[in-house]
C-alpha positions in Angstrom: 11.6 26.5 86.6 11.3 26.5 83.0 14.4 26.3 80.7 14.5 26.9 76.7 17.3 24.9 75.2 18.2 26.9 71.8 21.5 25.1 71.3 22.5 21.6 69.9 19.1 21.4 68.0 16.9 23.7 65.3 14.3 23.7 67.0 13.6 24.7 70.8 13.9 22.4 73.9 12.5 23.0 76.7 12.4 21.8 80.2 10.5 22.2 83.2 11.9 21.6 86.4 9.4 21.8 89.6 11.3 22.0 93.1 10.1 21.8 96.4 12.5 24.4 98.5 16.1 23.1 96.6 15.2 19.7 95.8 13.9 18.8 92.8 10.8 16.6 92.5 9.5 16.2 89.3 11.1 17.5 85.5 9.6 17.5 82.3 11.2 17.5 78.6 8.9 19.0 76.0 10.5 19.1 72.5 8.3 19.8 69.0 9.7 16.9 67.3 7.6 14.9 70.1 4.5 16.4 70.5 2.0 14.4 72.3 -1.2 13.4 71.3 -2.6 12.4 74.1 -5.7 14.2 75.1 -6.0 15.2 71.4 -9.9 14.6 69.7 -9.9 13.9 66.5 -12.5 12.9 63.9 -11.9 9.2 63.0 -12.9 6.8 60.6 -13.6 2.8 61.7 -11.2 0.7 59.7 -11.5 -2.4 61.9 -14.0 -4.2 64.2 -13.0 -6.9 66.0 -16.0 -8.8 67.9 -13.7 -11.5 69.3 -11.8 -8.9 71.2 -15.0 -6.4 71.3 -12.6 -3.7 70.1 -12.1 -1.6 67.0 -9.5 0.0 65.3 -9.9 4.2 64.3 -7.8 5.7 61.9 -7.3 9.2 63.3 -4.7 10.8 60.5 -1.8 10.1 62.6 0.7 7.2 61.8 -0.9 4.6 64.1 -4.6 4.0 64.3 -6.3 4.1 67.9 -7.6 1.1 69.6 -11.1 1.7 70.6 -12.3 -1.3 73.0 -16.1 -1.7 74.1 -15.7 -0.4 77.3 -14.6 3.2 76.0 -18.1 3.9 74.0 -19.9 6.5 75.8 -23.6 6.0 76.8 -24.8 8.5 74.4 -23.5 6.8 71.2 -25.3 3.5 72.4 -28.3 5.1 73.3 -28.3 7.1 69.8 -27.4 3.2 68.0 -31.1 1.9 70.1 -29.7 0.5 72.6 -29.7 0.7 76.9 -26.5 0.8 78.3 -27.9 0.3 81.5 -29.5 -3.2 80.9 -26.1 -4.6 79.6 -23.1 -4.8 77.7 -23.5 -3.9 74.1 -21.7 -6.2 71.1 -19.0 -3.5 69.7 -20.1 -4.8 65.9 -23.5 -3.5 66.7 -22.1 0.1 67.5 -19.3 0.3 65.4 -19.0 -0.4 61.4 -15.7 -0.3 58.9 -16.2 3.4 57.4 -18.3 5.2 60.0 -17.0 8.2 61.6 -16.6 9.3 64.8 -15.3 11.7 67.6 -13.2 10.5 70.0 -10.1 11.3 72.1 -6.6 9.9 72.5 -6.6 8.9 76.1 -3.0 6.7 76.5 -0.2 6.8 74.5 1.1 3.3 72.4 4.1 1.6 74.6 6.8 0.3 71.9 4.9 -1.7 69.2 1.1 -1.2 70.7 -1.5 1.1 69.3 -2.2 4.2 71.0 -6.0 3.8 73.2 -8.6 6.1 72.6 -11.9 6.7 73.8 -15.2 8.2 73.0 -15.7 9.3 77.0 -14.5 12.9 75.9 -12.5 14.5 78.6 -11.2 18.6 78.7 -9.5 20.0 81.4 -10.1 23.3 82.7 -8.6 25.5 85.3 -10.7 24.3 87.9 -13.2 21.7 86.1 -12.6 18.9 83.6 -15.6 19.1 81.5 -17.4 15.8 80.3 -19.5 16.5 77.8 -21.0 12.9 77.1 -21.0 11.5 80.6 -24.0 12.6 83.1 -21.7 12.7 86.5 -20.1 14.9 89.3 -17.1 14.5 91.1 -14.1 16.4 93.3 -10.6 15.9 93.5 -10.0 13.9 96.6 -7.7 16.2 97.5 -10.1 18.5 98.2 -10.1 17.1 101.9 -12.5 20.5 103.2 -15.8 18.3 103.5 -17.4 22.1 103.3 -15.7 23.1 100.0 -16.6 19.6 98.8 -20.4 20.5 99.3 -20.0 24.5 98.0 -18.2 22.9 94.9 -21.1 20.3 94.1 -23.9 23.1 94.4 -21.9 24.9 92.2 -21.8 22.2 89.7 -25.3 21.1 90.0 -26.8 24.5 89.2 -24.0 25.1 86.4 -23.9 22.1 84.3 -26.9 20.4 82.0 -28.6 16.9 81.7 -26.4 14.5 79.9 -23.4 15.9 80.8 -20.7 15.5 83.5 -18.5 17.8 85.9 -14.7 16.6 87.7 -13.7 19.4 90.5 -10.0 20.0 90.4 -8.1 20.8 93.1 -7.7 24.0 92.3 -11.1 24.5 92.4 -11.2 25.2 96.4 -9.6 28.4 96.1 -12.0 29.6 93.4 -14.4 32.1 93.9 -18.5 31.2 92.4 -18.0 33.7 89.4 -14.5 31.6 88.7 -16.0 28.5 88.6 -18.7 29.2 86.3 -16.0 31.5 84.2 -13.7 28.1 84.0 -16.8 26.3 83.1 -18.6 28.8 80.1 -14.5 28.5 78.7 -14.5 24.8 78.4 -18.5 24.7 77.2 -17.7 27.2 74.3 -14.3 24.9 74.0 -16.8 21.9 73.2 -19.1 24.0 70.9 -16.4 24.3 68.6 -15.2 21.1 68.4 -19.0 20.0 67.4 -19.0 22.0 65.0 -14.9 21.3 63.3 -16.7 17.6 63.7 -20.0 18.0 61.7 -17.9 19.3 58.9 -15.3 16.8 58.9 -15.8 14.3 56.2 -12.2 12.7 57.1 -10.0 12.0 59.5 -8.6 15.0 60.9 -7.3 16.9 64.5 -10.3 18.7 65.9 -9.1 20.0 69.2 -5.2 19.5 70.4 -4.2 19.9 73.9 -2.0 22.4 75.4 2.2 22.2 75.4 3.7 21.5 78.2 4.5 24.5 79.5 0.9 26.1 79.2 -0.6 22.3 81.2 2.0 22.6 84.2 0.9 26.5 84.4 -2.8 25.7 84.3 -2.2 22.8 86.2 -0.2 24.0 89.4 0.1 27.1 89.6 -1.7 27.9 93.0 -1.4 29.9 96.4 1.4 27.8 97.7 3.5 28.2 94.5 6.2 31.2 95.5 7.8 31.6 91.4 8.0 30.9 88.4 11.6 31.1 86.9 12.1 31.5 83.2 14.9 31.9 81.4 13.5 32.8 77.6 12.3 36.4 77.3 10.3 34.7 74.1 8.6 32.4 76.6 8.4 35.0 79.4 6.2 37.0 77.2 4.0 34.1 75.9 3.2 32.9 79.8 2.2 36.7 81.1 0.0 36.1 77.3 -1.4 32.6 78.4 -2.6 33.4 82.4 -4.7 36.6 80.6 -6.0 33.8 79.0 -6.7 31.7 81.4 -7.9 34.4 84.1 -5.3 33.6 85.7 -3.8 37.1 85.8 -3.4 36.8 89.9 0.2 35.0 89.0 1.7 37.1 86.8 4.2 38.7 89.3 5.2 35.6 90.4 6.9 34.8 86.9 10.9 35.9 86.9 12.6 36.2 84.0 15.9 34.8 84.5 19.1 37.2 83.4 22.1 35.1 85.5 25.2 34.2 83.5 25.5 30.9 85.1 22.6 28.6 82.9 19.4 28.3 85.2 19.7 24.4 85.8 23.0 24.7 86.7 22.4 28.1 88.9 19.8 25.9 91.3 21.8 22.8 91.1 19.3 20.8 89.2 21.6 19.5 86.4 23.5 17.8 89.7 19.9 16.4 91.0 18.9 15.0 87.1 22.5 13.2 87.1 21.8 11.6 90.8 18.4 10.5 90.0 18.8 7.6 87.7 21.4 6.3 90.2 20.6 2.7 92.0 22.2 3.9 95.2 20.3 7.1 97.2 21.6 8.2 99.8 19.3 9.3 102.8 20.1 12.3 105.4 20.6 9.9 108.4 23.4 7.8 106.7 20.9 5.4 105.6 20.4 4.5 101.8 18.1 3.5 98.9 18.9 0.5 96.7 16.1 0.9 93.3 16.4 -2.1 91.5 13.7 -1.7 88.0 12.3 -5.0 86.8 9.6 -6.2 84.2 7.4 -6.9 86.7 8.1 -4.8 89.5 10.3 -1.9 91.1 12.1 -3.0 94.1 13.6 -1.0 96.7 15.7 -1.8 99.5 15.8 0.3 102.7 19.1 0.2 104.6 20.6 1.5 107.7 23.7 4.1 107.7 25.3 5.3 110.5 22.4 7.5 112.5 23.8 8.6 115.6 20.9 11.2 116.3 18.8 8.7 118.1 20.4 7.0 121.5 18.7 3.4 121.1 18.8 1.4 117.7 14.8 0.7 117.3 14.6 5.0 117.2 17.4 5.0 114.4 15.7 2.4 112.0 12.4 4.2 112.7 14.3 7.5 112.0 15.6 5.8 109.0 12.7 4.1 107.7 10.5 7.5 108.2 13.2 9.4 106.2 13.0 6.6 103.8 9.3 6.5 103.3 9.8 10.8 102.2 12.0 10.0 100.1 10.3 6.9 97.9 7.6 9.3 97.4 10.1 11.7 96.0 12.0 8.9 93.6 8.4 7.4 92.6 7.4 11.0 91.2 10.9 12.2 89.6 11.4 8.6 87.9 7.9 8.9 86.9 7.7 5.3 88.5 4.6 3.1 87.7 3.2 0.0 88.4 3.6 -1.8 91.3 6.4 -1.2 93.6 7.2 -3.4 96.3 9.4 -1.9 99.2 11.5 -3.9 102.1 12.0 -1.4 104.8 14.4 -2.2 107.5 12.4 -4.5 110.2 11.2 -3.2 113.2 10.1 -5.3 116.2 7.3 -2.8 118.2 3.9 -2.8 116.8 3.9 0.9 117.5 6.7 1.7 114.8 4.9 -0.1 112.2 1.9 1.4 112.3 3.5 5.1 112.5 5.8 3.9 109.2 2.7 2.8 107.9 1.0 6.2 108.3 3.8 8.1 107.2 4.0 6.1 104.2 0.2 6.6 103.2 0.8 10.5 103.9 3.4 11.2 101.8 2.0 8.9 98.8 -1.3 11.6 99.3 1.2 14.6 97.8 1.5 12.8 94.3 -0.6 14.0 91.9 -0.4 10.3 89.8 -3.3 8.1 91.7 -0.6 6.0 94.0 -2.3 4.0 96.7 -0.7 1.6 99.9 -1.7 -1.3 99.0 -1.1 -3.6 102.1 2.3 -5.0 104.3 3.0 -8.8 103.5 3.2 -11.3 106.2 7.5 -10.7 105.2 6.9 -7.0 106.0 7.3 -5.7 102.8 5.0 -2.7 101.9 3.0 -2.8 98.2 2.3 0.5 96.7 1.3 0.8 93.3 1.3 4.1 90.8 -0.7 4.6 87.8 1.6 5.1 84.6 1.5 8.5 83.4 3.8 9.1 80.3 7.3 8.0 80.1 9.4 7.3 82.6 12.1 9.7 83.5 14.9 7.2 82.0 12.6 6.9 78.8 12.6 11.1 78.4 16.6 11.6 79.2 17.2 9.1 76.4 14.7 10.7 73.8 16.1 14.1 75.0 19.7 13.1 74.1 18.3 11.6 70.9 17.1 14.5 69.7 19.9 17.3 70.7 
């Protein structure tokens, strides 16, 4: 659900809601006086090179420079400098100068007082490919579990791309037909063309390609078969997404966006003003009686796991399964609306039979599969405590409700 806030601010809010059935599983705020420059590639100049911490500093034209370290030079820049990446790693001062320009992309935002990364490994996503134009390599979403559209997707790639450059499979990409694929593909190609060219002329710092608002990425991103609608409640941005999946080929969808004409305001309509308030509380309750205690440290995220009054279940080793199963759903639902990262440690209620663990354990590993962030079981401690850890991807649900009420 998508929902344009044009009151208590001159310029439009808007939000983006994504719910599974009635429950709410991941929302995003999107607000112009925050634009994002992740995933942005700019033209740079080198104002700093560091070889004690074989990293650089690239003013981009922005208010912070990026920080370039060694590792993020692409293969084709060394190899262009002399040198072979293969035999070794290359001293950053012998690649990089003060003054020099270069093309590179914005590739993690700065936390608090630290730069904002970037790297030359250029990376644009597509429909159903992210396109690397200076790395020679294929891959395909692992969620792409079909080991037969793994191997129709990689002949597909290796008779579409060229030498020298490199081809991700996203998810999507499964329910594409061959003529989509190489559609997707000839798009993001033609996308790189031009930023070549915006960077040959460039003789300073300055944007060369910028990345799609948030609205337009969740729409490339997920719209698929299993989605059932798109809700809207801005005739403004109604018109502009039927204008974007033209665009994008992606016409297939466009009966599956409503606009939205209740009186009642659409978060509040689908109770998802309720499910925002609940989900920075420390206490979540589970279906069985059972609870969540989320306890946020520096170096960690803790969660408890404890028993309520389950009476579905005759025998107590069935109700802490029950609970611990229903548990297990439900972290993976916290981990993605919180936007969670790091490493989270969980204490699940104990369980005696071997059997129970290993079905928790299973369950657990499932569920963690449905995120989109990379989020991995790491192992059980001899205490019994399970390790999971997430990838950080953008701010933290706490982090965007606070920057939200900042700016209304």
């Amino acid at each position: 659900m998508i929902s344009v806030d044009e009151t208590g601010s001159r310029e439009k809010r808007t939000r983006v809601a994504l719910l599974e059935g009635d429950r709410l599983m991941e929302i995003y705020y999107g607000h112009p006086s925050q634009e994002k420059i992740v995933g942005n590639v700019y033209k740079g100049r080198v104002e700093d090179v560091l070889p004690g911490l074989g990293s650089a500093f690239v003013n981009i034209g922005e208010k912070k420079t990026l920080f370039l370290s060694q590792g993020e030079i692409n293969d084709q820049i060394l190899i262009e400098k002399g040198f072979k990446p293969w035999q070794g790693r290359v001293p950053i001062e012998k690649v990089l100068r003060p003054g020099q320009l270069i093309t590179l992309q914005v590739r993690r935002a700065g936390i608090g007082t630290k730069n904002p990364q970037g790297t030359t490994k250029i990376s644009l996503p597509g429909r159903f490919w992210v396109y690397l134009p200076t790395e020679d390599r294929l891959g395909v979403s692992r969620r792409v579990e079909s080991v037969r559209e793994r191997r129709r997707i990689r002949r597909i790639a290796r008779a579409l791309k060229k030498p020298g450059e490199g081809m991700i499979a996203r998810t999507a990409a499964q329910w594409a037909s061959k003529t989509d694929l190489e559609r997707d593909y000839e798009l993001l190609t033609e996308t790189w063309k031009g930023v070549e060219a915006a960077a040959r002329s460039a003789k300073k710092p300055r944007l060369l390609y910028k990345t799609m608002g948030l609205v337009q990425t969740i729409l490339r991103d997920r719209l698929d078969p299993d989605t059932k609608e798109v809700i809207v409640d801005s005739q403004f941005f109604h018109e502009k997404i039927q204008m974007f999946l033209d665009y994008m080929r992606m016409s297939e969808y466009k009966g599956r966006v409503r606009l939205y004409r209740g009186k009642e305001p659409l978060f509040d309509a689908f109770k998802i003003e309720d499910q925002i308030r609940q989900s920075l509380e420390r206490r979540v309750p589970l279906a069985g009686g059972g609870s969540l205690i989320i306890d946020e440290t520096e170096a960690l995220i803790a969660i408890d796991v404890n028993t309520g009054g389950d009476i579905r279940h005759r025998n107590q080793e069935d109700a802490i399964l029950n609970t611990n199963l229903e548990a297990a759903v439900e972290i993976s639902r916290q981990l993605r609306l919180r936007q969670i990262s790091g490493i989270i440690v969980v204490d699940f209620v104990d369980m005696e039979n071997p059997k129970h663990v290993q079905i928790l354990i299973d369950k657990v590993k499932e569920v963690l599969k449905r995120d989109r962030v990379p989020t991995d079981f790491v192992d059980m401690t001899a205490l019994g405590l399970i390790e999971i850890t997430r990838k950080r991807k953008g701010e933290s649900l706490s982090d965007m409700l606070e920057n939200a009420q900042f700016d209304a």
